[in-house]
Each structure stands twice: as structure tokens, then as C-alpha cells.
C-alpha positions as CSV (number, residue, x, y, z in Angstrom):
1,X,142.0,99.4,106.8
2,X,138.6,97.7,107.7
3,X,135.6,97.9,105.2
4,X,132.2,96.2,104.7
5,X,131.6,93.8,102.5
6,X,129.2,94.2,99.6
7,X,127.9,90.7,99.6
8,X,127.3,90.2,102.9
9,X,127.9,93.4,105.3
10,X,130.2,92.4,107.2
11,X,133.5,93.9,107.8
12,X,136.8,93.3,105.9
13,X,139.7,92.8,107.9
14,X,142.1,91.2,105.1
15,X,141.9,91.2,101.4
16,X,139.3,88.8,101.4
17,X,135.8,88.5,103.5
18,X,136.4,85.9,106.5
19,X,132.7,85.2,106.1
20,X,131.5,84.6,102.8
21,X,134.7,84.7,100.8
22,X,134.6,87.6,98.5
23,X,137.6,89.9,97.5
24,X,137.9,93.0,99.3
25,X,136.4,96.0,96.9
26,X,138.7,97.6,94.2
27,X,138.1,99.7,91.0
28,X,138.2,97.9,88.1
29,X,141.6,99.3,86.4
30,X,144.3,98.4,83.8
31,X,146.3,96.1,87.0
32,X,142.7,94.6,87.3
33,X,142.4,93.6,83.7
34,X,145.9,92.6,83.8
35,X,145.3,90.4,87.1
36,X,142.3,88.7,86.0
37,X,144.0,87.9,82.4
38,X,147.3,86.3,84.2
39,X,144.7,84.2,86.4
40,X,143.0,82.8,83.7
41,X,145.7,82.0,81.8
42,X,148.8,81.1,83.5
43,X,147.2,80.1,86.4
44,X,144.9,77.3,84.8
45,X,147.7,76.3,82.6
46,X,149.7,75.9,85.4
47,X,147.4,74.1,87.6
48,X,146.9,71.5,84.3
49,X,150.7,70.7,83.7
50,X,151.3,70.3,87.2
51,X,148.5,67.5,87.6
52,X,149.6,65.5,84.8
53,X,153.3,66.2,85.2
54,X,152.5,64.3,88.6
55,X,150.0,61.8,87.1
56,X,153.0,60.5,85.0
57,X,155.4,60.4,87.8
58,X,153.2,58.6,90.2
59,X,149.3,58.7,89.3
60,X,148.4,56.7,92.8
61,X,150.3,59.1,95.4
62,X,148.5,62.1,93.2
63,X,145.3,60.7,93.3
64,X,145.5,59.7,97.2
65,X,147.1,63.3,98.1
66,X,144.2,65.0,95.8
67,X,141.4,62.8,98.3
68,X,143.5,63.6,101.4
69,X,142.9,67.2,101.1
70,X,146.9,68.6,99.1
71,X,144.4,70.2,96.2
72,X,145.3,73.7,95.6
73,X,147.5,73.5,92.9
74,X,146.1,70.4,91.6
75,X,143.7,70.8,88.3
76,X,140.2,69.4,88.9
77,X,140.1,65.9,88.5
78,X,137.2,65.3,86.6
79,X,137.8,68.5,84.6
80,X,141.2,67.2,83.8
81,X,139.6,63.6,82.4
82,X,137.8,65.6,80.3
83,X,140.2,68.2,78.9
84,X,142.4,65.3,78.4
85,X,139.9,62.7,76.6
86,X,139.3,65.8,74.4
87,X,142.9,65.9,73.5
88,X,142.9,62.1,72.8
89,X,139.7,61.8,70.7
90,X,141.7,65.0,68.5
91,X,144.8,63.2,68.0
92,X,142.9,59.8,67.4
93,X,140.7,61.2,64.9
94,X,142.3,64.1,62.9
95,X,145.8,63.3,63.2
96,X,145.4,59.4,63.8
97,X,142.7,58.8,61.3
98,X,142.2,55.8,63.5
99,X,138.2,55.6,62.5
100,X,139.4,54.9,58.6
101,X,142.7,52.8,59.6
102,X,140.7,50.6,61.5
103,X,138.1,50.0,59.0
104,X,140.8,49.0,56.4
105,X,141.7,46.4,58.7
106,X,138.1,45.2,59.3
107,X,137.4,45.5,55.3
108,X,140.0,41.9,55.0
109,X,138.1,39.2,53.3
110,X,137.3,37.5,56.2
111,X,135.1,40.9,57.5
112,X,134.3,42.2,54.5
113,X,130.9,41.0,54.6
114,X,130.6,43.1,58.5
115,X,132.7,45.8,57.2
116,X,130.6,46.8,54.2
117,X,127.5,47.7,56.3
118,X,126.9,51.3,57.2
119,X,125.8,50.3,60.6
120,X,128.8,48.7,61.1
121,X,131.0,51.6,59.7
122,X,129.3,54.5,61.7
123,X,129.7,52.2,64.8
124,X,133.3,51.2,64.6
125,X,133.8,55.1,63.4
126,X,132.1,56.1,66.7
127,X,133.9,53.6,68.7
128,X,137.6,54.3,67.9
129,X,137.1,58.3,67.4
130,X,136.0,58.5,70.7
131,X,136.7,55.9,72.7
132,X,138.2,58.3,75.0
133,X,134.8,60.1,75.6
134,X,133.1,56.8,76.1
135,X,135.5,55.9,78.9
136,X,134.6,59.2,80.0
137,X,131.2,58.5,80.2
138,X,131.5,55.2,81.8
139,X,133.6,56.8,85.3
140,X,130.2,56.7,87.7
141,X,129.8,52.8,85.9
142,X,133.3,51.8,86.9
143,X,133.8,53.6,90.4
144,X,130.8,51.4,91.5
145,X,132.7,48.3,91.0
146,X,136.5,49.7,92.2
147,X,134.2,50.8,95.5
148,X,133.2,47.3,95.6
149,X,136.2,46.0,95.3
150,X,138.3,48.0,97.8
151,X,135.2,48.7,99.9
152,X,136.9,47.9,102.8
153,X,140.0,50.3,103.0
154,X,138.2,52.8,103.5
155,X,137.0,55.1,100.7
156,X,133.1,55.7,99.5
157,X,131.4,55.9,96.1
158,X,132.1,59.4,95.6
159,X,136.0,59.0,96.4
160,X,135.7,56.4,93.8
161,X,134.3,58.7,91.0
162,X,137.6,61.2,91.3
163,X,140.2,57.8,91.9
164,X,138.7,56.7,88.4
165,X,139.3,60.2,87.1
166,X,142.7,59.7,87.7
167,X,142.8,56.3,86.7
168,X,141.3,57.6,82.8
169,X,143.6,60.5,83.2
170,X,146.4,58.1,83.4
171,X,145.2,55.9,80.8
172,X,144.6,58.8,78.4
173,X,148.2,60.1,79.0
174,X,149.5,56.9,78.3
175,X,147.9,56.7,75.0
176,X,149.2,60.0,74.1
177,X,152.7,59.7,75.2
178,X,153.0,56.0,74.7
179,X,150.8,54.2,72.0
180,X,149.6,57.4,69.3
181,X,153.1,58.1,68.2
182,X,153.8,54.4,67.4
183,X,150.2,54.1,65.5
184,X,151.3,57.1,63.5
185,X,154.0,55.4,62.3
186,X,151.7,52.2,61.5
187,X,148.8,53.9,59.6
188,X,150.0,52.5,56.4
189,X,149.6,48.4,57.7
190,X,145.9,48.8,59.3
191,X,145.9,45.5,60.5
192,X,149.0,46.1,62.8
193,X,147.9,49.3,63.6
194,X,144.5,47.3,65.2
195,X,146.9,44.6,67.1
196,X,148.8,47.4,68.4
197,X,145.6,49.8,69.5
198,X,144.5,46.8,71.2
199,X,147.1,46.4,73.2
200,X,146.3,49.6,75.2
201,X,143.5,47.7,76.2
202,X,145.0,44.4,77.3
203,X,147.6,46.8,79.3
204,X,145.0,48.1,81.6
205,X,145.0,45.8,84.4
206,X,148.7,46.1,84.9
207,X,148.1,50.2,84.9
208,X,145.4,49.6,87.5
209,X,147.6,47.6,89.2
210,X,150.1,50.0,89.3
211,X,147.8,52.9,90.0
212,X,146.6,51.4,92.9
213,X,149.6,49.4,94.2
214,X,150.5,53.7,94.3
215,X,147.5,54.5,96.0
216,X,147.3,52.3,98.9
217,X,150.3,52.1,99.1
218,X,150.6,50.9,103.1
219,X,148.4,47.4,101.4
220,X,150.3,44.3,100.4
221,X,150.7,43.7,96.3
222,X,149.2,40.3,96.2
223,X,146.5,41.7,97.6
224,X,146.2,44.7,95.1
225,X,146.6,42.2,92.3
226,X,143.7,40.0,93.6
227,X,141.2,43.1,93.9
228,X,141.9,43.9,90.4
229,X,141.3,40.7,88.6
230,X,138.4,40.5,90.5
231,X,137.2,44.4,89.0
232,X,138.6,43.0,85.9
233,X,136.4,39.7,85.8
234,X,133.0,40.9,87.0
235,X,133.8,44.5,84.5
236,X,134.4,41.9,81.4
237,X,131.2,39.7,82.9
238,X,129.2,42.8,82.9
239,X,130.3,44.7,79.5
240,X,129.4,41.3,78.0
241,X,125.9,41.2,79.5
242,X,125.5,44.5,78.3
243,X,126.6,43.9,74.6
244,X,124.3,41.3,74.7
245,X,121.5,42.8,76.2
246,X,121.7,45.7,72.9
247,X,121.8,43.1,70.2
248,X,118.5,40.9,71.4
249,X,116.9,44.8,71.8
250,X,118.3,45.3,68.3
251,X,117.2,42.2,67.1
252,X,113.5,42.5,68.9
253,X,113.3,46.2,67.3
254,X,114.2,44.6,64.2
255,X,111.6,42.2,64.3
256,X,109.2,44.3,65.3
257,X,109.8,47.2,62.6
258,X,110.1,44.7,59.6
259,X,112.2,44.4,57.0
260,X,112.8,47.5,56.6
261,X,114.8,47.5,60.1
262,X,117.3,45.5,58.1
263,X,118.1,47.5,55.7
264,X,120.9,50.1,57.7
265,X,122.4,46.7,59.2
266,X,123.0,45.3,55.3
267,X,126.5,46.0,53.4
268,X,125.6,48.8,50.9
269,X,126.2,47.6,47.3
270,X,128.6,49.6,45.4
């Protein structure tokens, strides 16, 4: 039966409003509740399993159908970085106790020096708690230079932003499946526990490789291989620049404040 919208006037054919979308007016009763409360629920739950149960079966082919347009029962990509570096920075810090595991390894005699400052404690707490968030934060940073590097096949900035999504999304579920349940195991020998956490690092060209060998996957691998290093050289050129560019600022605040300035970067006697 037809009716009129209450958003926009105009009539209702179906069970939604061809025009601007809205659902077709019904009281609010118990199967309304009971509607919305499955929605929420089960639907969002679903949508989230089913992106990363496809992630870890083939991240590439879900990324490129997610651009392509196949989206309706794919979690939001960005949405699903985020829920998932949430996840990771959990595990890392209150089950992991990575921040404290690592600093045992850094407190050797050869660190101990670096180790005993508070500066150097809150960053290095800050770093491996959440590491995932700062991955996070860096997407827009590292879709710039994947765009650059696989400008020509076709995809812009913007397609970039939800590719790296799924690259960090792939990365993250890695760590979780993968790395934290060998690190749990190792909390007891910090310095292993380091080697091994850095070794999710070192991995990560051969999971971009993969990713995108995945994605395009119509492209040659040589040529996949050859875009990556390149991402990976001018990335490592760049994060170094960086690194460097905070520690003369530090330095110039330092000398600028005093020596006073000094005194949060010196090991705190005990």
C-alpha cells in the first residue's frame, strides 16, 4: 500500500523511500525493539568477522573487491583498522606487558645509561603499547607514498587511504594470530622477546608484497617486488629525516630552555 514519506513527501512504494532513503513508517513496538537490537548486534558482529575472516584468506582480493564496489557485507575499512589496533594495543599492553618486557631488555648494561631516564621510559612505554595506534595514525602518511608508487595502475590518493587500511588490518591480524602468542610465551627472556617483536617489523615488506601481488593481481611479481622496495626505501629515508628532524628541535628546545630542559632527558638516581 502506497504512503508518503515523512522526511521528504513523497510517496512510498516499497518498504523504503526511493528518494531519500528512509524506512517506510511503523509504530515503535516489541518486534521493533527486537529488530533494531538484532541489527546492532549480530549484524555488526557479522559484518566484522566476515572482513577479517577474508583479510586472512586473501587481504589483496578483499581489499580490491571492497574498492571495486562488493561492500555490503564487508565492515568499514577504516573502522575495522581501528577496532582492530584497539584490540592489539589491549593484548600488547595488559596481557603482553610488552611496555615493561621491553624495558628489561633495554635496562642490559650496555643501555642502562638510556634506559634509566624517564624520558626514555615513557617513550619506549608509549612506543610498544601502542604501536598499533601509531600505525593508525600514520595511514594518510603512507597512502601518499603507495599512490606514488603504483600511481600508474590506476587508483588515487583516497583509494590508497582504504588499501592501507587493509594493509594495517592485515598487519594487525598477523600480530595477533601470529607473533603475541609466541611473545607470551617469551616474557620471561626480554631480550628475545625484543628480537622476536622486531621481526614483525622486518616481515613487512614480504606482507606488502603479498598484499599487493593479491591486489593487482593481473601485474607481473617482479614488478610488484620492485614498487615495494622502492615504498620501502624512500618510507625508511623519510622516517629517518623525521627522527632526525625531532631530536635537533629537541635539542634547539633544550638549548633554549636551559638546563633545566635536561633534567627529564637524565636517568633518575635511585
Amino acid at each position: 500500500m502506497e504512503s508518503t514519506c515523512l522526511n521528504c513527501s513523497q510517496p512510498i512504494t516499497a518498504n523504503f523511500c526511493g528518494n531519500c532513503g528512509q524506512k517506510k513508517y511503523k509504530r515503535i513496538d516489541r518486534k521493533y525493539i527486537m529488530d533494531e537490537v538484532q541489527y546492532t548486534f549480530i549484524h555488526t558482529n557479522k559484518g566484522f568477522l566476515y572482513s577479517v575472516k577474508n583479510i586472512i584468506k586473501n587481504p589483496g582480493k578483499t581489499a580490491r573487491e571492497f574498492i571495486e564496489g562488493n561492500r555490503v557485507n564487508h565492515y568499514k575499512p577504516i573502522l575495522l583498522a581501528f577496532v582492530l589496533s584497539g584490540i592489539s594495543a589491549f593484548i600488547s599492553y595488559k596481557i603482553l606487558g610488552m611496555a615493561d618486557t621491553v624495558m628489561k631488555h633495554f635496562q642490559s648494561e650496555k643501555y642502562a645509561a638510556a634506559a634509566g631516564s624517564q624520558f626514555m621510559h615513557d617513550y619506549m612505554s608509549f612506543v610498544t603499547s601502542y604501536n598499533s595506534f601509531i600505525m593508525l595514525l600514520s595511514i594518510p602518511f603512507f597512502s601518499f607514498f603507495t599512490y606514488l608508487s603504483f600511481k600508474k595502475w590506476g587508483h588515487n590518493y583516497y583509494e590508497h587511504i582504504v588499501i592501507n587500511s587493509y594493509i594495517l588490518s592485515f598487519y594487525t591480524i598477523s600480530l595477533i594470530v601470529l607473533f603475541y602468542p609466541v611473545l607470551f610465551f617469551l616474557k620471561g627472556s626480554p631480550a628475545t622477546f625484543y628480537n622476536v617483536s622486531m621481526i614483525s617489523l622486518l616481515l613487512t615488506p614480504l606482507l606488502l608484497v603479498f598484499f599487493f601481488k593479491e591486489f593487482y593481481n593481473d601485474k607481473p611479481l617482479k614488478s610488484i617486488i620492485l614498487r615495494v622496495l622502492a615504498l620501502v626505501g624512500v618510507i625508511i629515508v623519510g622516517v629517518f629525516i623525521l627522527l632526525t628532524a625531532i631530536i635537533v628541535l629537541g635539542f634547539i628546545v633544550a638549548m633554549l630552555k636551559g638546563p633545566e630542559a635536561l633534567e627529564y632527558l637524565a636517568p633518575k638516581k635511585h
